[in-house]
N, C-alpha and C positions, 0 to 999 in steps of 0.2 A: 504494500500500500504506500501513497504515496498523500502527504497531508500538507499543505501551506497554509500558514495563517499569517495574515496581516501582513504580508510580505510589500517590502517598499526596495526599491536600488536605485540611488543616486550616480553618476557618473561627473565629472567634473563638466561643466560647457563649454564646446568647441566651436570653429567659429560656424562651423556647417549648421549644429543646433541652433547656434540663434537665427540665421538666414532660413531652416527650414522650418523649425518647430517651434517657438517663441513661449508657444502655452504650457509646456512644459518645463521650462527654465523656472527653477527661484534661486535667483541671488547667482553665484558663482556655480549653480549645480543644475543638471538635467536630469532630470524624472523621468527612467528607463521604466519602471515598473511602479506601480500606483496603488500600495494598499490591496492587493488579491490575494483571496483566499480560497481554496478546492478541494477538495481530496479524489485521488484516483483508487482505485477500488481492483483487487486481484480477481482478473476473470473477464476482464472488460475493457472495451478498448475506450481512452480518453481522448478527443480530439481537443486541441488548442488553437481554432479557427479566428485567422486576423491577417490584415494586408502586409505588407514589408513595412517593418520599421514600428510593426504595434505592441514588441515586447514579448513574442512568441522566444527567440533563440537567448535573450535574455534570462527569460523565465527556465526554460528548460536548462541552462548552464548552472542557473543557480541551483535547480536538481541534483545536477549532476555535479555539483563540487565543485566547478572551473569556475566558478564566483561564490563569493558572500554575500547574502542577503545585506541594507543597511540596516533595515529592519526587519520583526517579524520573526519567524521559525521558520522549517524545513525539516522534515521525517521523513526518509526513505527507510521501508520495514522497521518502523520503530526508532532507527538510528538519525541523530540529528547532523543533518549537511555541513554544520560546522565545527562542530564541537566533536565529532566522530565521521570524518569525511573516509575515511582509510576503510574503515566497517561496512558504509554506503558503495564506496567503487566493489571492493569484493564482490557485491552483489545486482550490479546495476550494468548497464552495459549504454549505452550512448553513440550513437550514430548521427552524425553529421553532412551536409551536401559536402563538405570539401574531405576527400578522400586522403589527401596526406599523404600516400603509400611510398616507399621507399623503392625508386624504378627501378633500381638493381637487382632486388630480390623478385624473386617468383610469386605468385599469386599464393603456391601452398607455402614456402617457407617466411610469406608476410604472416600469414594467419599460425603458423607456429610459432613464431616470434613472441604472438601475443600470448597463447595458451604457456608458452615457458613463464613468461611474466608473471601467470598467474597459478603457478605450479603445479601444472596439471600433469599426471604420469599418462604414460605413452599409453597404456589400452585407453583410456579413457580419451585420452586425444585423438586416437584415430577414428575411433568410434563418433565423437561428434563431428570430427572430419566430415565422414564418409554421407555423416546422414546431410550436413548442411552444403556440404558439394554439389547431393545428389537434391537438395530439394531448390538450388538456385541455378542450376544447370552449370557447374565450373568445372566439371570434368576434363574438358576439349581445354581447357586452357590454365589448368590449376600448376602446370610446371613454362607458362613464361612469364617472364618479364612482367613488370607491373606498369615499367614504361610502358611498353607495346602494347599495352590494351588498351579497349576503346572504354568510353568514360562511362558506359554501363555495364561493363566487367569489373574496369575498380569501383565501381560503387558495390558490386557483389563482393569484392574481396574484402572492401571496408563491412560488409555485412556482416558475413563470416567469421570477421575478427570480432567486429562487435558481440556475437551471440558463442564464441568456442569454448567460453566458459560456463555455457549456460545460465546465464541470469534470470532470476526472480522478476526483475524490474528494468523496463528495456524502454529508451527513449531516442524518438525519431524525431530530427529535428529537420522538417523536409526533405523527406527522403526522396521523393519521386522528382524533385524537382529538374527539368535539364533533360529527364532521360526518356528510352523510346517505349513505345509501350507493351514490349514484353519484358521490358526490365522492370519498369513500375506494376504490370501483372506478378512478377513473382515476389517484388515486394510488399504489393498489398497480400496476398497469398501468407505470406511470411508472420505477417503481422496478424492474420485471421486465425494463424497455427498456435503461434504465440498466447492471444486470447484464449483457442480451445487446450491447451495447456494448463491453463490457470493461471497467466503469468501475469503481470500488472504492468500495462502497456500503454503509454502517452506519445500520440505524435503531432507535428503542429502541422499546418497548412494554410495554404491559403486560395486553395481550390475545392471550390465548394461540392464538386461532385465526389471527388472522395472523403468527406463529410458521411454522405450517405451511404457509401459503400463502406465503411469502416466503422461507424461512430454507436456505441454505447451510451457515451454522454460527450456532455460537448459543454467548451467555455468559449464565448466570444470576445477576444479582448482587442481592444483598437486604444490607441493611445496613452499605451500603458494599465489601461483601463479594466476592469470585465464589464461587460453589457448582457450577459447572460449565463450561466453556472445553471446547469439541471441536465437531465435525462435529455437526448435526442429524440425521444419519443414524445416527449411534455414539450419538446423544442416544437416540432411537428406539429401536433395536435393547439398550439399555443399560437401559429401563426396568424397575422393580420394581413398578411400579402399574398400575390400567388409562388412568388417565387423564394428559393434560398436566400441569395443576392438583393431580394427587393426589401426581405426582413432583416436583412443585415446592416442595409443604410436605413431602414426605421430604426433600428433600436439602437446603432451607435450616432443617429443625427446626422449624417454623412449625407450631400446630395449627390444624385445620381449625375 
C-alpha cells in the first residue's frame, strides 16, 4: 500500500517558473506539489491523470525516495519515504520514460546488473528472467547491445530491470509515452498482470484512454493540485460531460 498525507514540495524559483507558472510561486519558492493526499491500495491499479508539468513525476519520485517530501508523510508498505527510504527501494520498483541503460552492456546483463544489486541468487534470477523475457517479448534481443536497440526494446529492458526483483509496489511514471503500440500493449499487459498479482500498482498519465483501460481508481491533479481522489467507477458514474477530457477541464477550471 501506498499512503500520502498532506504532502507539499517546494523547489526553489527558476526563471522559467516565473515566465510560465506565476500562480505557483510564493516568495523565493515554487509549488511543485500542493497539499495531496491518497492512498493506493494492493490489488488495484492507481492512475495519476494530469497534463505535463501538473506534478505527476514529482509526486511519484517522492514515492519512490529520489525526493523528500517538504511537507507531509509518505508510506510505502508501512515504511516511511524518508525516515526509512533503504526498506521502501527493497520493495518498490520505479520505472521511468528515460531509460538510462548502459549501451555497452547487453539487454540481459543490464537486467543482471540490477538483480546482483539487489542480491538475488542465480535460480531465482533466472527464473524471473525467463518468465519477464518471455512475457515482454526480449528473447530475439536479450544478448545485444542496449545501444543498438530501438527505444521500445530499452524501454522493455528498463522494465525488466525494474520488476527482477519482484516488487510489492511498482511505479510507472509514463510509461507508454514515445512508444509504438505493441510496446505500450505489453506494457499495459504488464501492469494488468501486476494488479492480478496482488501487487500495488501506481502509474501517471496523461492520456486519457489508458485511464480507462487501466484505472481502478484514479487522482486528477493539475497544478500541483488534486481535483478528484475516488474510484474510477464513482469517477464514471459522477460525470457532468460527455467526455473524459471535457470532465477534466470542468473540474480542474481549465478552458478548452
Amino acid at each position: 500500500m501506498i499512503e500520502l498525507k498532506n504532502v507539499t514540495k517546494y523547489y526553489k524559483t527558476t526563471k522559467q517558473h516565473k515566465k510560465e507558472k506565476n500562480d505557483r510561486i510564493s516568495g523565493k519558492y515554487f509549488k511543485g506539489v500542493d497539499d495531496i493526499s491518497f492512498t493506493c491500495q494492493p490489488g488495484r491499479v492507481f492512475g495519476l491523470l494530469g497534463p505535463n508539468g501538473a506534478g505527476k513525476t514529482t509526486t511519484l519520485r517522492m514515492i519512490s525516495t529520489i525526493l523528500k517530501p517538504t511537507s507531509g508523510t509518505i508510506s510505502v508498505l508501512g515504511f516511511d519515504t524518508t525516515r526509512q527510504a533503504s526498506e521502501v527501494r527493497n520493495h518498490l520498483g520505479f520505472l521511468t520514460g528515460n531509460t538510462g541503460l548502459y549501451d555497452r552492456l547487453t539487454a540481459e546483463e543490464m537486467v543482471k546488473y540490477y538483480a546482483d544489486l539487489y542480491g538475488m541468487d542465480k535460480a531465482t534470477y533466472r527464473q524471473r528472467r525467463d518468465k519477464l523475457f518471455h512475457l515482454l517479448g526480449m528473447e530475439e534481443f536479450a544478448n545485444r547491445r542496449n545501444g543498438k536497440l530501438s527505444d521500445g526494446m530499452k524501454q522493455k529492458v528498463s522494465i525488466a530491470r525494474t520488476m527482477i526483483h519482484d516488487p510489492q509496489v511498482i511505479v510507472f511514471d509514463e510509461p507508454t509515452e514515445g512508444l509504438d503500440v505493441m510496446t505500450s500493449r505489453s506494457i499495459i499487459n504488464l501492469i494488468r498482470l501486476c494488479r492480478d498479482e496482488g501487487k500495488t500498482v501506481i502509474f501517471s498519465t496523461h492520456r486519457m484512454g489508458e485511464v480507462g483501460q487501466l484505472c481502478d481508481d484514479l487522482a486528477i491533479i493539475h497544478n500541483g493540485r488534486l481535483f478528484y481522489n475516488g474510484t474510477y467507477k464513482d469517477f464514471l458514474s459522477g460525470m457532468k460531460t460527455e467526455t473524459l477530457e471535457d470532465e477534466f477541464i470542468r473540474l480542474t477550471g481549465e478552458e478548452a
